[in-house]
C-alpha positions in Angstrom: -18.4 -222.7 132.5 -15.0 -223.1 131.0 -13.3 -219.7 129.4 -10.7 -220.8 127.0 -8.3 -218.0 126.3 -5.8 -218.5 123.8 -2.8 -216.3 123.9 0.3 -215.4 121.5 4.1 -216.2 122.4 4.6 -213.1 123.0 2.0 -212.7 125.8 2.8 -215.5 127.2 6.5 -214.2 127.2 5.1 -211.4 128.8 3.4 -213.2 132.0 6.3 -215.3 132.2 8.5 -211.9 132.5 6.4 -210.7 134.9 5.7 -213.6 136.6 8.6 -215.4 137.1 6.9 -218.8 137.8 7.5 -222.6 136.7 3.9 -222.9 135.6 4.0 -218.7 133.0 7.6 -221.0 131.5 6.0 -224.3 130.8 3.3 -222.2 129.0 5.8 -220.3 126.7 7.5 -223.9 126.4 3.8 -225.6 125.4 3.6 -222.6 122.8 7.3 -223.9 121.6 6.3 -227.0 121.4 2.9 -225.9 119.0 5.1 -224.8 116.4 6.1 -227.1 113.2 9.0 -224.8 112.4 11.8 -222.7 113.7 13.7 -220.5 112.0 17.5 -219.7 112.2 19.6 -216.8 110.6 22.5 -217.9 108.5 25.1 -214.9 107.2 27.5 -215.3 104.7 27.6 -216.8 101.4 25.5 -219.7 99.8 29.0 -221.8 99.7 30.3 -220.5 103.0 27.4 -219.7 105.4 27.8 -219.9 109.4 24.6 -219.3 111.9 24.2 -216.2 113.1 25.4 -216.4 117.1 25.3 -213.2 118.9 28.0 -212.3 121.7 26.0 -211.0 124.7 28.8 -209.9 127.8 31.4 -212.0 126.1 29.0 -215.0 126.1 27.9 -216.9 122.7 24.0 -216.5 122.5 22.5 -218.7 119.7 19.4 -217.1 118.0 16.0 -218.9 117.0 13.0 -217.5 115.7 9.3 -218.4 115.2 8.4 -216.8 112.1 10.7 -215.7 109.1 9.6 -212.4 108.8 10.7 -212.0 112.8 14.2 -213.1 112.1 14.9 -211.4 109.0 13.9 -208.1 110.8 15.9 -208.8 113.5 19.1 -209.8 111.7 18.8 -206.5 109.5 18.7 -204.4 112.4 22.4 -205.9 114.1 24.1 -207.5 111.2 26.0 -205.0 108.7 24.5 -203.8 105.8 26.7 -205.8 103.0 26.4 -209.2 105.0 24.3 -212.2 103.0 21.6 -213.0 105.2 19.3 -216.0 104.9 16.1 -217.3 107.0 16.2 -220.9 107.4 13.4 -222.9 108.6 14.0 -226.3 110.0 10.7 -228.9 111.7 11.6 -229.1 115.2 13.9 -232.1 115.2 16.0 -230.5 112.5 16.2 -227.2 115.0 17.0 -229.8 117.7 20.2 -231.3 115.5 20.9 -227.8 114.7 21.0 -226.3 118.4 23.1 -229.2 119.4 26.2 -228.0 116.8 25.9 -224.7 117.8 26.0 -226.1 121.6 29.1 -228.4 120.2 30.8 -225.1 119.6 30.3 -223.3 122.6 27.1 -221.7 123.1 25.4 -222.1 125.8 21.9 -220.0 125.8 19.4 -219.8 122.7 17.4 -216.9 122.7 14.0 -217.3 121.0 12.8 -213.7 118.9 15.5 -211.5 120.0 13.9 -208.4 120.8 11.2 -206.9 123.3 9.6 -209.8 123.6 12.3 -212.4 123.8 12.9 -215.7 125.8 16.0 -216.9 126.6 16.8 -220.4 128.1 19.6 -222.4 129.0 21.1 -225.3 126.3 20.4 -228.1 128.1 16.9 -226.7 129.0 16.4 -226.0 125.7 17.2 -229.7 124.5 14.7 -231.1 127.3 12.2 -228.9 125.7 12.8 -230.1 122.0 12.8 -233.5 122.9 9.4 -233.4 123.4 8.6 -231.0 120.6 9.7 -233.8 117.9 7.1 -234.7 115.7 
């Protein structure tokens, strides 16, 4: 008998956390890859909005999300009080286009749901990962 177990993103974060194995990060990655949408935060104005990057030890950290509600929360808790802030949600080559401007302008790690139960992988790792996530 087969048990099939089916797991959140954030567990699977977990194992992967605790784990620290190529087989717990291709299972967060085949959760990625589930998704239709991801979600980025933009701040600012309609007319003059910018991504919201975060600078972790002096190094640009671009921030993704897997549900709106996730981001928003997020972005409120870091991002001043009288900033605009707006969820975005983009399908998976959209997110990939996306990434790739933010990685155009320096950043090199995307973090996905900043937070406890956050996952945080290189660019280029990240772009392997999408290109097999397009739909």
């Amino acid at each position: 008998m087969v048990r099939i177990e089916q797991r959140t993103l954030d567990q699977l974060v977990e194992t992967f956390k605790n784990r620290q194995t190529a087989q717990t990060r291709q299972l967060v990655w085949n959760e990625l890859a589930a998704m239709d949408t991801l979600f980025f935060v933009q701040c600012g104005s309609r007319n003059a909005s910018v991504p919201w990057v975060v600078f972790e030890e002096d190094e640009p950290l671009a921030m993704v999300f897997t549900d709106s509600g996730r981001a928003l929360v997020a972005a409120q808790a870091i991002v001043e009080d009288d900033s605009e802030l707006r969820v975005v949600g983009l399908p998976t080559n959209a997110a990939s286009m996306y990434i790739a401007a933010l990685a155009a302008q320096g950043v090199t790690t995307v973090c996905f749901n900043h937070g406890p139960k956050r996952f945080d992988a290189p660019v280029d790792e990240v772009f392997m990962a999408l290109s097999a996530m397009k739909r």
